[in-house]
N, C-alpha and C positions, 0 to 999 in steps of 0.2 A: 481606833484602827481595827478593820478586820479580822479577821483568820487570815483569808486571801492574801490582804497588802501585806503584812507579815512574811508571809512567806514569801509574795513577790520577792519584796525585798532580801528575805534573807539568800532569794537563787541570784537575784542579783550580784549583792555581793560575795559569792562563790563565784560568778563567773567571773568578777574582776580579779579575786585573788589566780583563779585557776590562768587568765590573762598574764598577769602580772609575772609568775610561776613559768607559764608556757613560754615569754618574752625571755626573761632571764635565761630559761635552758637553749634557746636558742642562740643568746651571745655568747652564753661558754662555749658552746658547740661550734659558733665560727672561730671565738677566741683559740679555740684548741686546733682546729683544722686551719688557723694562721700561726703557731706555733709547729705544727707539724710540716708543715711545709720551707716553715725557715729551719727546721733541722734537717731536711733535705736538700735545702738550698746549700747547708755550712756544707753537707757531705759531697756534694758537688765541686765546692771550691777546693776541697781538699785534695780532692782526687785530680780538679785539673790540675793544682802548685804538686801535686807530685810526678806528673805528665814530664817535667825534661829532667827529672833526677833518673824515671826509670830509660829515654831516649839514650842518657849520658852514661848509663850499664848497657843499653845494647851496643852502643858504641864501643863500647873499651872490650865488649866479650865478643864483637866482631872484629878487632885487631889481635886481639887472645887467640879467637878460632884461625883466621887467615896465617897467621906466625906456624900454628901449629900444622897446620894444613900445608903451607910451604916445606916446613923439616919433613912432613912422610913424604912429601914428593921429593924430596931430596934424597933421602932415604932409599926409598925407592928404585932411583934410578941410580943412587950408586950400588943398589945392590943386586941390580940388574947384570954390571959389568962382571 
């Protein structure tokens, strides 16, 4: 064997390892960007399952405020007379 086929060889086998290498970072790199996206996705679910806890606080603190809102007018106009 050569000089040349030698060294063919030996860029060869650099380009498979560098292959090989370039492959591999590529499926961490989607693996990572489909892990990041399902922890986007959980923070999604969470936020909408806490969607009728915070509806069921405006609710009760708009029976709170209209109660309250009723006594000044109450208020109010008795102490108008």
């Amino acid at each position: 064997m050569g000089m040349w086929q030698i060294a063919g060889w030996a860029a060869a086998a650099l380009f498979v390892v560098w292959a090989i290498v370039a492959y591999n970072g590529l499926v961490r790199r989607r693996n990572e960007i489909g892990n990041a996206f399902a922890q986007i996705d959980v923070q999604f679910k969470r936020r909408h399952d806490l969607i009728p806890n915070l509806v069921e606080t405006a609710k009760r603190y708009l029976q709170h405020e209209q109660g309250t809102l009723e006594a000044v007018a109450a208020a109010r106009a008795g102490a108008g007379r």
